[in-house]
N, C-alpha and C positions, 0 to 999 in steps of 0.2 A: 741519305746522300750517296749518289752513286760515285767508286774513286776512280771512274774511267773518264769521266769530266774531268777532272783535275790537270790536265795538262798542262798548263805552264807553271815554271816556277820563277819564283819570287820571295824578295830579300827585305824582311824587318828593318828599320833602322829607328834607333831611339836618341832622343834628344840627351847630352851631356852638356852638363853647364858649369863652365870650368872661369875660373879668376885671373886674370891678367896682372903682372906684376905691378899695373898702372893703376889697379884694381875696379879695372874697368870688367864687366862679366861678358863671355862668348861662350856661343851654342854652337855644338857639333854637333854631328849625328853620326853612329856606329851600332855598327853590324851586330843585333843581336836575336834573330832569328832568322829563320830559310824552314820555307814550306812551297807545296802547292797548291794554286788556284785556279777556277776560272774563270778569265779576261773579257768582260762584256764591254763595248764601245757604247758609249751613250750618248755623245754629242763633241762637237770641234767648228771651232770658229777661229775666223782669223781677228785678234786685237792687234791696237794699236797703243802700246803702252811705252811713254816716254820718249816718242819719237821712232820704235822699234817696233816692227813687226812681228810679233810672239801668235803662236800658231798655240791656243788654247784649246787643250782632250779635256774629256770627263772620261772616267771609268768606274765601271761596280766591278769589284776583286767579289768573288764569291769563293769561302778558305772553308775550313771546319772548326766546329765553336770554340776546342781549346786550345786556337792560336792567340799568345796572350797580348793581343794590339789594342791600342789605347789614340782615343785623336789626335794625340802628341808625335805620334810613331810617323816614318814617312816609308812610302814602298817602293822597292828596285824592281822596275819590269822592263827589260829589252836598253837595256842600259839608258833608261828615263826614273828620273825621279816623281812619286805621286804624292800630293800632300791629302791627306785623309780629311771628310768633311763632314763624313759620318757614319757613323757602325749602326746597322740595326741585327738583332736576332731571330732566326724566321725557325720558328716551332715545330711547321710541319717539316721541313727537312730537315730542321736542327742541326743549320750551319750559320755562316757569318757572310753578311752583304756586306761591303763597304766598297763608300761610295768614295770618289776622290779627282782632283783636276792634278792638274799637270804641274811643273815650281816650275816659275821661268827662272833661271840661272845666267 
């Protein structure tokens, strides 16, 4: 894996699941890693979800293998959120693809 690809960087964030006094349960997500990767566009369309126009990315983050992400995890890139949809390992470079769309918020 060459580190002069690597240029942008980008923020882990992992799911916490915390209990509400009503005891009802809520998911956050918080900051627990920062790396670098690189940003391949893969496709974008425009949806129309719930009467709302959501402008849907796909991205492959390509990182190095021992970044410890899990398909739970979500990614900070360009102050957007990515929700993770799939990790594969690729041998001959022996790093990390991961693939992922956009959270609409």
């Amino acid at each position: 894996m060459k580190a002069g690809i690597l240029k942008d960087k980008i923020y882990l964030y992992k799911p916490v699941v915390t209990k509400t006094d009503y005891g009802d349960t809520k998911v956050d997500f918080e900051q627990f890693y920062e790396t670098r990767a690189s940003v391949l566009w893969n496709s974008g369309n425009r949806d129309d979800v719930n009467n709302e126009i959501f402008f849907a990315q796909y991205k492959t983050f390509i990182m190095r293998s021992y970044v410890p992400i899990t398909e739970h995890c979500q990614i900070l890139f360009n102050n957007k959120k990515y929700r993770v949809l799939n990790i594969e390992y690729n041998e001959k470079y022996r790093n990390l693809e991961v693939n992922t769309s956009l959270v609409n918020e």
